[in-house]
C-alpha positions as CSV (number, residue, x, y, z in Angstrom):
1,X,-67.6,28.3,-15.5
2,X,-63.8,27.9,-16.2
3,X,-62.3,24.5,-17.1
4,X,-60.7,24.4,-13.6
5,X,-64.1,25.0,-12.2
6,X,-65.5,22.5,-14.0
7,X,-63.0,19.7,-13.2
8,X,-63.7,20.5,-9.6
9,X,-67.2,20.1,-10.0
10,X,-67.0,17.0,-11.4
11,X,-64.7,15.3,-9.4
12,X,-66.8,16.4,-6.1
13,X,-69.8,14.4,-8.0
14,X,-67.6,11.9,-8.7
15,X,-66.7,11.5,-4.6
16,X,-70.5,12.6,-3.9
17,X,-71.0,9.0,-5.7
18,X,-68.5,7.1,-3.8
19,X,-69.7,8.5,-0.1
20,X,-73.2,7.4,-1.0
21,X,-71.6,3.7,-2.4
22,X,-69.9,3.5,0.8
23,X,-72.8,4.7,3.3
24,X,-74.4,2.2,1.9
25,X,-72.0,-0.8,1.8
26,X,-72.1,-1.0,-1.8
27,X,-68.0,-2.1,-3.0
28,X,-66.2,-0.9,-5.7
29,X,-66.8,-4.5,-7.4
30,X,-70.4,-4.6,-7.0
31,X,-70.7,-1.1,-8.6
32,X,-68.5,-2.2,-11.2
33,X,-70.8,-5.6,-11.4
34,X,-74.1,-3.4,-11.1
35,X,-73.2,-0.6,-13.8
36,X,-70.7,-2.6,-16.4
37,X,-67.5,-0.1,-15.5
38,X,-65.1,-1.7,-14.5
39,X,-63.5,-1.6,-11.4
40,X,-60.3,-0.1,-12.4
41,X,-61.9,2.5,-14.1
42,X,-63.8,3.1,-10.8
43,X,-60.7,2.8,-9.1
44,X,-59.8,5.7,-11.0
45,X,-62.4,7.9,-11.0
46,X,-62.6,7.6,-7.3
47,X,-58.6,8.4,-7.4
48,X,-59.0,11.7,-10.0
49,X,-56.5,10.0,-12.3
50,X,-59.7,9.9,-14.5
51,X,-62.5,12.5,-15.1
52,X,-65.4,9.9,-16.6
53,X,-67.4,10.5,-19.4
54,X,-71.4,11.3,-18.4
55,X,-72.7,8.5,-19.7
56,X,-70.5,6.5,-17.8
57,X,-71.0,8.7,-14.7
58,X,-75.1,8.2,-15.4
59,X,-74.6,4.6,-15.7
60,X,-73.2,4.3,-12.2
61,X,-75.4,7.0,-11.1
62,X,-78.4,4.7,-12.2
63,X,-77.0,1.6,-10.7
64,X,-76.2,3.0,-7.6
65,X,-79.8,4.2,-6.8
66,X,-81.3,1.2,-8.2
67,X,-78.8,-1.1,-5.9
68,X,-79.9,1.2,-2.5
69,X,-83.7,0.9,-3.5
């Protein structure tokens, strides 16, 4: 897989993550509130003027399916 290719993948997962925040009414502030990222970095991610880290991707990951449980 390329760097491009990679980039892309990522920022799909990164709006994968999002869609499923939104579908289930979970705000950008309480998945910065639930995870300990902050909003703006959110904000950012969910922009692509930031590719996060994993562990910061997992950490929001984990908060997200623990906040729809």
């Amino acid at each position: 897989m390329t760097k491009a290719q990679q980039s892309i993948a990522v920022q799909e997962a990164v709006q994968h993550l999002f869609e499923r925040a939104d579908g289930a009414g979970i705000t950008t502030l309480k998945l910065a509130s639930l995870s300990g990222i902050s909003r703006v970095s959110l904000s950012y991610w969910r922009n692509g003027h930031v590719t996060p880290n994993l562990g910061g991707y997992l950490r929001v990951m984990a908060a997200l399916d623990k906040a729809m449980a």
